[in-house]
C-alpha positions as CSV (number, residue, x, y, z in Angstrom):
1,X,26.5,14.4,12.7
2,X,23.2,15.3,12.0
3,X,22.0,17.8,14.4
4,X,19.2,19.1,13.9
5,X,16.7,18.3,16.3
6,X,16.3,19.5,19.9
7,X,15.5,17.9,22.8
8,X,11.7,18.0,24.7
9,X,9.2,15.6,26.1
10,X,5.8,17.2,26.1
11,X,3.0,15.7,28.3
12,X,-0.2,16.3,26.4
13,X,-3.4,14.9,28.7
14,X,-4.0,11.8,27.3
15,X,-0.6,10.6,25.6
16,X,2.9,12.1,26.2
17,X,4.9,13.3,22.9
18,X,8.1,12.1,23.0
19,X,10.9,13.7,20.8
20,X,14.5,12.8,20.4
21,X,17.1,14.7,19.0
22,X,20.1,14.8,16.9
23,X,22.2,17.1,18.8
24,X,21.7,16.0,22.4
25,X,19.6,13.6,24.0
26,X,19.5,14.4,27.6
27,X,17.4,12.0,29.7
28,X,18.4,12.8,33.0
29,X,16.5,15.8,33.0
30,X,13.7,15.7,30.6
31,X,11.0,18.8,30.9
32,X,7.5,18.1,31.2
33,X,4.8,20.7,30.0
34,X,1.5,20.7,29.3
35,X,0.4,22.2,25.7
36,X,-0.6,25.6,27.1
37,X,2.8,26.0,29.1
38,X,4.4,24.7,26.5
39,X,2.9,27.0,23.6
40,X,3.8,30.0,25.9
41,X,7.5,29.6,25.8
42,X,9.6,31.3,23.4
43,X,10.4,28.0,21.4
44,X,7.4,26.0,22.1
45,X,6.9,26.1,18.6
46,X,10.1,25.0,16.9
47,X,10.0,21.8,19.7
48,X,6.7,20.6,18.3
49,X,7.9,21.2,15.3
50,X,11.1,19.0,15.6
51,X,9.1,16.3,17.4
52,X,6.7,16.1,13.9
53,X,10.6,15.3,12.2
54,X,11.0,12.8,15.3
55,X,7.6,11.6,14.5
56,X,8.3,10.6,11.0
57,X,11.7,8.7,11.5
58,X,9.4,5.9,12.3
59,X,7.9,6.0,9.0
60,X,10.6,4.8,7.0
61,X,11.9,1.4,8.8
62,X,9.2,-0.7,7.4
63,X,7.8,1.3,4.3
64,X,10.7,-0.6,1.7
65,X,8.6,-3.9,3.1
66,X,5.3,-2.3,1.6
67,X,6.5,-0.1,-1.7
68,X,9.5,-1.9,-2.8
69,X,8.9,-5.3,-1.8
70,X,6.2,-5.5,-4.0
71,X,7.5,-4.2,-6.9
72,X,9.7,-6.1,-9.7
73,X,12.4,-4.8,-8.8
74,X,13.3,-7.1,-5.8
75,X,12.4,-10.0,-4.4
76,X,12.1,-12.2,-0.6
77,X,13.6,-15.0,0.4
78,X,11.0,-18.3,0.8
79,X,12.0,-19.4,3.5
80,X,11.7,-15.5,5.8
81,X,8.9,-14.8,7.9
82,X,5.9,-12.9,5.9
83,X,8.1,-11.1,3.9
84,X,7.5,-13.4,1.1
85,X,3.7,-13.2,1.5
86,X,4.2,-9.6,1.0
87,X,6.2,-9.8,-2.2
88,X,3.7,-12.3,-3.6
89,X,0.9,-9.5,-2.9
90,X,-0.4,-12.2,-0.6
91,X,-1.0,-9.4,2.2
92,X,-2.9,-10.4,5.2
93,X,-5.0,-7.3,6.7
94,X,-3.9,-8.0,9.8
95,X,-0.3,-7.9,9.2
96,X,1.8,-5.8,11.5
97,X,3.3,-3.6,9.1
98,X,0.2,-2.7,7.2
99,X,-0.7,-1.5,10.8
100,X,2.3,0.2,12.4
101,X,2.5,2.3,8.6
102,X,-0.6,3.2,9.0
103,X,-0.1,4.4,12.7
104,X,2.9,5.9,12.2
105,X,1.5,8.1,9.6
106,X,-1.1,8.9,11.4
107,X,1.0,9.6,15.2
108,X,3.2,12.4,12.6
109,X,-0.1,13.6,11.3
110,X,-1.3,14.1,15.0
111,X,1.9,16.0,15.6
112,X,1.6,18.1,12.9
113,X,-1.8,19.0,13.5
114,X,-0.9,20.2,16.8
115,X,0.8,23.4,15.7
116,X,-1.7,23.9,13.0
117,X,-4.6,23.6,15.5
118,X,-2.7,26.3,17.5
119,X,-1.1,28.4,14.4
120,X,-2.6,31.7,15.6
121,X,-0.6,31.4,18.7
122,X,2.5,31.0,16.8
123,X,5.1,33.9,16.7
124,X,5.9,35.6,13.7
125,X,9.6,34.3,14.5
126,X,8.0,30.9,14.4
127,X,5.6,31.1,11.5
128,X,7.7,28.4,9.3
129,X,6.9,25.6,12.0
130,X,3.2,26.2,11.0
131,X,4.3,25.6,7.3
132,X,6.5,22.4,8.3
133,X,3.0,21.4,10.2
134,X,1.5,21.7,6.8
135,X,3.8,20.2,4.4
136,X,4.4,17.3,7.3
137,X,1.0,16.6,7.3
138,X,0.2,16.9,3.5
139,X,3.1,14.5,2.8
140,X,2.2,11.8,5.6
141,X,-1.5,11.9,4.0
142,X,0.5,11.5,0.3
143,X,2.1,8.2,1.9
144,X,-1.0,6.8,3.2
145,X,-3.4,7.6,-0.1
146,X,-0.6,5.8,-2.3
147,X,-0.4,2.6,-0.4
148,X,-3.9,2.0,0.6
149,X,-6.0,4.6,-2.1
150,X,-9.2,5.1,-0.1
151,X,-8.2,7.3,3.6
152,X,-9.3,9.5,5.9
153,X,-7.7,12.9,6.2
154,X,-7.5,14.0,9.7
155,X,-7.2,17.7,9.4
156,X,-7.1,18.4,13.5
157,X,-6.0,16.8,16.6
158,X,-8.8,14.3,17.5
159,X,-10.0,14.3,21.0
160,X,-10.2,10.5,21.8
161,X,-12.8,11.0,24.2
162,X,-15.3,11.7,21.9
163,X,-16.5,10.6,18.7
164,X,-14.1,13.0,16.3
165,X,-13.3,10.1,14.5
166,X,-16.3,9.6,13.1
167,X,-16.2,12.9,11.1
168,X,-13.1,11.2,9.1
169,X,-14.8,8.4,7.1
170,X,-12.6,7.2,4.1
171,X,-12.6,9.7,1.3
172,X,-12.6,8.9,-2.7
173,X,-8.8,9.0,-3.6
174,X,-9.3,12.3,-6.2
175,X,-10.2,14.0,-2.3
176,X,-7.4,13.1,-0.4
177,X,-5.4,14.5,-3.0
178,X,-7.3,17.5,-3.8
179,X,-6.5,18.4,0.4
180,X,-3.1,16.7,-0.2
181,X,-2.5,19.7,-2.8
182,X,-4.1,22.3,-0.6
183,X,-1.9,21.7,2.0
184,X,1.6,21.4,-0.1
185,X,0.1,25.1,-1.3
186,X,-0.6,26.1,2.4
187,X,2.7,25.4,3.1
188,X,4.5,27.4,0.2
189,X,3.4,30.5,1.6
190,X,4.6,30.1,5.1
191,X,7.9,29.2,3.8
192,X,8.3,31.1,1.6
193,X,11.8,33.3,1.8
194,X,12.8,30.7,5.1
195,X,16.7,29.4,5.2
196,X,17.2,26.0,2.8
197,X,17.5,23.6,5.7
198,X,17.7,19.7,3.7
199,X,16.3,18.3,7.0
200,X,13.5,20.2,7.5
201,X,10.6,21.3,4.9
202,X,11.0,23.9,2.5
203,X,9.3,25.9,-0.3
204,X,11.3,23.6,-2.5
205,X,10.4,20.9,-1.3
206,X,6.5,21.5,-1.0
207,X,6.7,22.9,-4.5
208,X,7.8,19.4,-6.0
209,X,6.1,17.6,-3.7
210,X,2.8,19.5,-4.8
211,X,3.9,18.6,-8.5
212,X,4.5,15.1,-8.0
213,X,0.7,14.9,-6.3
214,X,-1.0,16.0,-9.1
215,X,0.8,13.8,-11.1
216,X,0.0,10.9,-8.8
217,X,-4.0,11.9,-8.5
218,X,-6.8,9.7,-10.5
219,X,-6.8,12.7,-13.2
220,X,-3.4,14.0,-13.5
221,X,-2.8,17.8,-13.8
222,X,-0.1,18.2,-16.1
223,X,-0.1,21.6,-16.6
224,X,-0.2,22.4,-13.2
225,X,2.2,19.8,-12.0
226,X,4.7,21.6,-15.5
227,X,4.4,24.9,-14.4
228,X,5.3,24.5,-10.4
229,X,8.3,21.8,-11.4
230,X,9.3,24.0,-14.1
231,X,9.8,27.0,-11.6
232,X,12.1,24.9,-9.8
233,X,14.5,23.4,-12.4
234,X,14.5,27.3,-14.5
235,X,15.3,28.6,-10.9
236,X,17.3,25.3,-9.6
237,X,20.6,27.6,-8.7
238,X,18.4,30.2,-6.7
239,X,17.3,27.1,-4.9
240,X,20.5,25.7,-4.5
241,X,19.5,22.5,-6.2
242,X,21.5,20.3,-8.6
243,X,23.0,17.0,-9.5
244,X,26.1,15.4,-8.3
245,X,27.9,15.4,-11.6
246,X,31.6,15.5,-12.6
247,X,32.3,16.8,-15.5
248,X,34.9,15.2,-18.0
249,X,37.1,17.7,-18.2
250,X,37.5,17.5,-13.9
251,X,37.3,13.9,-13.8
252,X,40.3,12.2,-12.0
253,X,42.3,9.6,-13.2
254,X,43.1,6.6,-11.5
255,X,46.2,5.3,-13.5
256,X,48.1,6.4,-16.4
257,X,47.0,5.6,-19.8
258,X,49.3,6.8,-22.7
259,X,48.0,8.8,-25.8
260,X,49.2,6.4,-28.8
261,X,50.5,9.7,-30.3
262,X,52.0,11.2,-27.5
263,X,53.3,8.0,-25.0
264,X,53.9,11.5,-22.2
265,X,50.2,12.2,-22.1
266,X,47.9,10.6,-19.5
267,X,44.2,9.8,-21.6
268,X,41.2,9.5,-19.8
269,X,39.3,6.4,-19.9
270,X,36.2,6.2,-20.5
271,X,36.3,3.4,-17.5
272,X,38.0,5.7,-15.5
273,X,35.5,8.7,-15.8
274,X,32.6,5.8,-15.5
275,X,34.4,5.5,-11.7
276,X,34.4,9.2,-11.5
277,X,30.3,9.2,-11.6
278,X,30.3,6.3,-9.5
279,X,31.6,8.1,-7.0
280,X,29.1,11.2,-7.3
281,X,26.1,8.7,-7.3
282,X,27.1,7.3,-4.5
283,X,28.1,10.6,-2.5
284,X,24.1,11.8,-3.0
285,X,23.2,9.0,-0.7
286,X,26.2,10.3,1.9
287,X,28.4,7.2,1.2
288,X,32.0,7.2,-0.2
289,X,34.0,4.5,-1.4
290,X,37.4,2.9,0.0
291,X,40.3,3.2,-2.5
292,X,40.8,0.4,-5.6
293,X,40.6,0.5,-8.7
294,X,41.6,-2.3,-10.8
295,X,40.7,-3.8,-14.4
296,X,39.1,-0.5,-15.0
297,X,36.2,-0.7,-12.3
298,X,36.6,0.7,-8.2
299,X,37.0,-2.4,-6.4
300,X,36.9,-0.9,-2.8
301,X,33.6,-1.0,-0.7
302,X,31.4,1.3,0.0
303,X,30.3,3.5,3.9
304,X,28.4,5.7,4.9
305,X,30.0,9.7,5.5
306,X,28.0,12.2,7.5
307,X,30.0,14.7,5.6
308,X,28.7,14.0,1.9
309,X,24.7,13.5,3.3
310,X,24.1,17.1,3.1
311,X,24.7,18.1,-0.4
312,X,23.2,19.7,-3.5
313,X,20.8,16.9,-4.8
314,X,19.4,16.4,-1.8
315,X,15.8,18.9,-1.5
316,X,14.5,17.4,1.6
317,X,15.6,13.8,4.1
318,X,15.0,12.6,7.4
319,X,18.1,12.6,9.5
320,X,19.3,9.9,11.4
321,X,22.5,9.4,13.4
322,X,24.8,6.4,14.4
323,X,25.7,5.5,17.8
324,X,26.6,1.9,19.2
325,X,23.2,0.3,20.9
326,X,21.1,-2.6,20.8
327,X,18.0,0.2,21.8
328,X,17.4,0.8,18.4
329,X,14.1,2.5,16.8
330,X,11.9,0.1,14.5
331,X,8.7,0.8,12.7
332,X,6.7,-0.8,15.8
333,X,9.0,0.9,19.2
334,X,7.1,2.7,21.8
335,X,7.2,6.3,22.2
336,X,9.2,5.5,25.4
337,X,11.5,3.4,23.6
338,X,11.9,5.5,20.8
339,X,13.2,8.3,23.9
340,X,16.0,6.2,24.9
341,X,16.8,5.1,21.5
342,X,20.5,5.7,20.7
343,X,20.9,4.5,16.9
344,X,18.3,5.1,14.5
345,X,17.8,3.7,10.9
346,X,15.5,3.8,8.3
347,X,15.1,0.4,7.6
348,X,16.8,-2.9,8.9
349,X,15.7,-4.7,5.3
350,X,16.9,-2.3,3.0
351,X,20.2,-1.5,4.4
352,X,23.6,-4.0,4.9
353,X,21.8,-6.2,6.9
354,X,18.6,-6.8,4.8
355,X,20.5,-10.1,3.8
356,X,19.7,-11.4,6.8
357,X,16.1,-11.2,6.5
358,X,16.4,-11.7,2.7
359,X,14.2,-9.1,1.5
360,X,16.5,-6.8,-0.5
361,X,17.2,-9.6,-3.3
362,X,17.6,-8.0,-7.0
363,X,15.0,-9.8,-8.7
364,X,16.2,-11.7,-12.0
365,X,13.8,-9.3,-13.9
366,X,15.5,-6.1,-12.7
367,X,19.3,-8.2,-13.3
368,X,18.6,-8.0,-17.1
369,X,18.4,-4.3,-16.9
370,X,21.0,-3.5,-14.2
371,X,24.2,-5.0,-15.6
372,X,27.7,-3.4,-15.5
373,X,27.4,-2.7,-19.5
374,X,24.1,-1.4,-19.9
375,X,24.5,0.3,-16.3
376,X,28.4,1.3,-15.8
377,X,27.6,3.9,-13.2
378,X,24.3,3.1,-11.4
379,X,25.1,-0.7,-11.3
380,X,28.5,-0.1,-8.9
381,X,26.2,2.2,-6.4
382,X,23.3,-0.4,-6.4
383,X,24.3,-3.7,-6.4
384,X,27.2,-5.8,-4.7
385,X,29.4,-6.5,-8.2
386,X,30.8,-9.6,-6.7
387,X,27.4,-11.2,-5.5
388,X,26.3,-10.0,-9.2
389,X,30.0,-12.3,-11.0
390,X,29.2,-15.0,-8.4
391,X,25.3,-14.7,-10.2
392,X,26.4,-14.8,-13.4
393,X,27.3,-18.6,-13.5
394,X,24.9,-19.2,-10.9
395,X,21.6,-17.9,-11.2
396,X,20.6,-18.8,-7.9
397,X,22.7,-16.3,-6.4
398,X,21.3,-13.9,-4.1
399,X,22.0,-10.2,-5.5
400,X,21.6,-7.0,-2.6
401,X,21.4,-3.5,-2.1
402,X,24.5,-1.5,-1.6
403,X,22.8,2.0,-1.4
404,X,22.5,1.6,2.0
405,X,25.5,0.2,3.3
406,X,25.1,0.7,6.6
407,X,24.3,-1.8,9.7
408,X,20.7,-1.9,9.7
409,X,20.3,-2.2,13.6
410,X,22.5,1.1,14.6
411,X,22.4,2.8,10.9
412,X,23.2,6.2,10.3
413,X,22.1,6.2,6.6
414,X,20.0,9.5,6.1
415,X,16.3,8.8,4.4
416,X,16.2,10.8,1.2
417,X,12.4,11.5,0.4
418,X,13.3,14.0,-2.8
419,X,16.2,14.9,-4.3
420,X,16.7,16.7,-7.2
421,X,17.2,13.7,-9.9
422,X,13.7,12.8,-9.1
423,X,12.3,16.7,-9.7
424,X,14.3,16.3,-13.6
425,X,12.5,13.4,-14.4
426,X,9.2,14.7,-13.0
427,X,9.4,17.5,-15.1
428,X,10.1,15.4,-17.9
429,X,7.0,13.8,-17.3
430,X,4.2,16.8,-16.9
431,X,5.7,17.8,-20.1
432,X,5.2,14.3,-21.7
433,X,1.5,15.0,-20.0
434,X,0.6,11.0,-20.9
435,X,1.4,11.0,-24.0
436,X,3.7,8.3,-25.8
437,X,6.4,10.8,-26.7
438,X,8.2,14.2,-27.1
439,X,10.7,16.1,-28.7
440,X,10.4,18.8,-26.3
441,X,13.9,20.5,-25.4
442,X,12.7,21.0,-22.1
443,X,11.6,17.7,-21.5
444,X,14.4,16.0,-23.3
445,X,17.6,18.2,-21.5
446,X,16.3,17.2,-18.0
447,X,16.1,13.4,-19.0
448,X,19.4,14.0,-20.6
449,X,20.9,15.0,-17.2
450,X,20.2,12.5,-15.6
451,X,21.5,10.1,-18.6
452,X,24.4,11.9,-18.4
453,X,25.3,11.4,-14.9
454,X,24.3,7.8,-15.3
455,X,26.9,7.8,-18.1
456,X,24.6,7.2,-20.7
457,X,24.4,8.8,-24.1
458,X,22.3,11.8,-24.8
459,X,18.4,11.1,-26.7
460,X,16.6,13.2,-29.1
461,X,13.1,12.0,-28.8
462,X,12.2,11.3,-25.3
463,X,9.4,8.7,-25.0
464,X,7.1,7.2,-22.1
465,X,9.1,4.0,-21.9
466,X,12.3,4.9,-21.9
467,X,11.3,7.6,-19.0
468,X,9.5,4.6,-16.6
469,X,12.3,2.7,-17.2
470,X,15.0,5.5,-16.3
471,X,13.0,5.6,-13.2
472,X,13.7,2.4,-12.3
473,X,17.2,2.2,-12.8
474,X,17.8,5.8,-11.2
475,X,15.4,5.0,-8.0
476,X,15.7,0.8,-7.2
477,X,15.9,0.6,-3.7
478,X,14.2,4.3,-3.1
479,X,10.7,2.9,-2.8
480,X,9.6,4.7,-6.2
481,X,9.1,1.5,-8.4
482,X,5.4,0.6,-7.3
483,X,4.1,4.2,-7.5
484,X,5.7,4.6,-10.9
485,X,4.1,2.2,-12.4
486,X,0.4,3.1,-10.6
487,X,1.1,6.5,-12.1
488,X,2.2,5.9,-15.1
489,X,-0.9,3.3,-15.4
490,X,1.4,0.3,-16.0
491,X,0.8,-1.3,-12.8
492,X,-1.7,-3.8,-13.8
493,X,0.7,-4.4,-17.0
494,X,3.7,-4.9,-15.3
495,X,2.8,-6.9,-12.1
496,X,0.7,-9.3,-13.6
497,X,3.4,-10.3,-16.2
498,X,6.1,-10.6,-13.4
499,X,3.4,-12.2,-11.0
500,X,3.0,-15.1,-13.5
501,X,6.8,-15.7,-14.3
502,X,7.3,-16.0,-10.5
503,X,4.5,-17.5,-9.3
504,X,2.8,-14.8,-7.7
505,X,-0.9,-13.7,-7.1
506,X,-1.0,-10.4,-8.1
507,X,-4.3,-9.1,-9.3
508,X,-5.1,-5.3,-9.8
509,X,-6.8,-4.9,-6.6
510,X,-3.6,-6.0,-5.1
511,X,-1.4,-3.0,-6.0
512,X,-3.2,-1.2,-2.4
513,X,-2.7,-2.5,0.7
514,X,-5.3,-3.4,2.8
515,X,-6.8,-1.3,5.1
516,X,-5.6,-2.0,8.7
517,X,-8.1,-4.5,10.0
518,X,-6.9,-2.9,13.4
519,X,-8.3,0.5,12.1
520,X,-11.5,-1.3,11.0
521,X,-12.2,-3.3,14.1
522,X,-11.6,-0.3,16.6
523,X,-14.6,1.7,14.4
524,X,-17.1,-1.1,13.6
525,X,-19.2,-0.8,10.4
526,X,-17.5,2.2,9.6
527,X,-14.2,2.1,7.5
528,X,-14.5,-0.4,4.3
529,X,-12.0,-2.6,3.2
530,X,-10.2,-2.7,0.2
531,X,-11.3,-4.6,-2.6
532,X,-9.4,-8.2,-2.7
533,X,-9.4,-8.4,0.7
């Protein structure tokens, strides 16, 4: 389905680099070569570049635990493993996932600054991997300053027999970013005028990603966050970017309705173009839905399609492809493992079989604003409607995730890290530039798209709420929620309120991780932790 990636394993001299592939995985024959063989060949480059994209498939299958599961969005189970420490921002620094995030980050940072340590060698043919080195490494370093503020960044590959790594203390968050930026920027220029590809970096993508960064810094950019967003949506066709979106007029009807006036003429519903968006908001995440529709709603279950994962809303994603095997990658498999891994999937707890763990529960805060009548689109691609009626005269229901909808052990769900919804309401926001609200055409006709979609009606006056709360409802289950509300400086607001109604123990230290205590013990008296831990 996906294939993107080729196949290599490259023996470096103190750790081999192993890199699977989406178009063939041949392990009978794998080719072993050191950097400087390797870098002489005439596609040395592109393989280190696909193995940074191997790299970061590991990234994904426990980040929902980390971003989402502390949010209000969702909620754990009491009786599952530490997963309902984590949702009560109870983290322990020791936990395994705050340290296999952390690693993993940093193994795909490693990667990538292995073709930028050696970007001089590259060949002019090969020049993008250089940029996918940068934007690879810029957006790993993004992940790791969100979740635990205070970070190293690790701008070359570190020679572990020395002491490299003590030229990487923790930097002050306004830092990492400013070098987070830098590279984004880097990055531009290499790819600039290279072929879209939605599973690999782009100019695109390292423009919005750029925007988003300086709207996620201590001291927001607004301006400068506006004016790279805005020549993205002003150019979005050039960049073959846009939302999944039927209009009325193409909608299809799913039984006949008769005009009052004319008993001949079919009407459309409003129901039945409701099902229509349904549809498109479920094909940006590469699922379709089985046929039923009944009482004015689709009643037939959602899969996943490799077909619909590559499409127009989708800027930039990390592949992965579905074959039968219990050798399956996780956040914590060796490279070895992760080799002669068959199936890989982006997360076993956000995807059809996060029930079993019970970590991708609706929370009852989030059910008050996802209902079928406040959400008729976005509710029948998020949530499982009948869990939801079963809820609705039992409160102690358990209410999951449908975005995902595939078996989390041998899932073939893609991992969308931007699509273009998210750039629309970015937009919105540098132009909003903090303040409480706008009438700003601009700012108004990219929320309203996304309404629109969502088949909701058009606004006039667009204001701070109503954007954080759009975000909600567009991203749940996306891993957006807790950085949304940092950013938009509600987090201390928001958590707190839902900690108390649910017995938590959030406090506003608690919306960072803690460092690694891994990370702190292998370097003694020199990384800090976090305060509240």
């Amino acid at each position: 389905m996906k294939k993107i990636y080729k196949n290599i394993i490259v023996c470096f001299s103190f750790m081999a680099l192993f890199v699977s592939c989406e178009e063939e995985l041949d392990l009978s024959n794998p080719t072993a070569l050191s950097i400087e063989e390797l870098l002489q060949t005439n596609n040395g480059f592109e393989l280190l570049a696909n193995g940074v994209l191997d790299a970061y498939q590991k990234i994904p299958a426990n980040e929902f635990l980390l971003t989402e599961l502390r949010s209000d969005n969702v909620r754990a189970n009491s009786e599952n493993g530490n997963f309902p420490a984590i949702n009560a921002y109870n983290v322990d620094p020791n936990n395994g996932d705050v340290a296999t995030y952390y690693s993993n980050n940093m193994h795909t940072i490693k990667h990538a600054n292995t073709i930028i340590d050696n970007r001089f060698l590259a060949p002019e043919s090969h020049q993008y991997t250089v940029g996918e080195a940068y934007f690879m490494r810029a957006l790993c370093h993004f992940n790791l300053v969100r979740a635990y503020q205070n970070v190293p960044y690790i701008d070359k590959v570190l020679d572990i027999t020395t002491d490299d790594a003590l030229d990487y203390p923790q930097l002050a968050e306004a830092t990492v970013y400013e070098k987070i930026i830098d590279d984004f920027k880097t990055s531009i220029a290499y790819l600039n005028g290279v072929e879209q590809n939605r599973y690999r970096p782009t100019e695109g993508a390292a423009i919005c990603l750029a925007a988003k960064a300086y709207l996620s810094q201590p001291n927001p950019n607004y301006a400068e966050a506006e004016l790279l967003l805005a020549s993205v949506v002003e150019n979005n066709s050039s960049y073959d970017y846009n939302l999944i979106f039927t209009e009325r007029d193409n909608a299809e009807q799913f039984e006949f309705n008769a005009n009052p006036l004319n008993p001949t003429e079919d009407l459309l519903t409003d129901q039945e173009y409701y099902a229509n968006l349904v549809i498109d908001f479920g094909h940006v995440f590469g699922n379709d839905i089985s046929d039923g529709y009944s009482d004015g709603v689709l009643d037939g279950s959602w899969s996943n399609s490799s077909a619909l994962e590559i499409n127009d809303e989708v800027i930039f994603s990390i592949a992965y492809d579905l074959v039968s095997s219990d050798n399956y990658v996780t956040s914590d498999s060796g490279l070895d493992d992760q080799v002669e891994t068959d199936s890989e999937s982006h997360s076993f707890a956000m995807t059809l079989q996060g029930p079993s763990n019970g970590v991708n529960l609706a929370s009852l805060d989030f059910l008050q604003f996802m209902t079928p009548e406040l959400q008729p689109v976005r509710f029948y691609a998020s949530l499982n409607p009948i869990e939801y009626g079963s809820f609705l005269s039992d409160n102690t229901v358990d209410v999951f995730n449908t975005k995902f909808p595939t078996d989390g052990e041998i899932g073939d769900n893609d991992w969308i890290v931007l699509r273009y919804a998210d750039v629309l309401l970015l937009y919105a926001e540098a132009i909003l530039a903090g303040a409480d609200s706008t009438t700003d055409t601009r700012a108004v006709g990219a929320f309203n798209q996304v309404r629109a979609r969502a088949g909701l009606e058009e606004i006039a006056n667009l204001t701070r709420a109503e954007l954080l709360e759009e975000r909600r409802l567009e991203f749940v289950y996306e891993n957006q929620r807790l950085y949304d509300l940092i950013r938009f400086g509600e987090a201390d607001n928001v958590l707190s309120e839902f900690s108390n109604q649910n017995d938590l123990f959030y406090t506003p230290e608690k919306k960072y991780l803690p460092f690694p205590q891994r990370e702190i013990d292998n370097l003694p008296n020199f990384y800090q932790q976090n305060n509240g831990y």
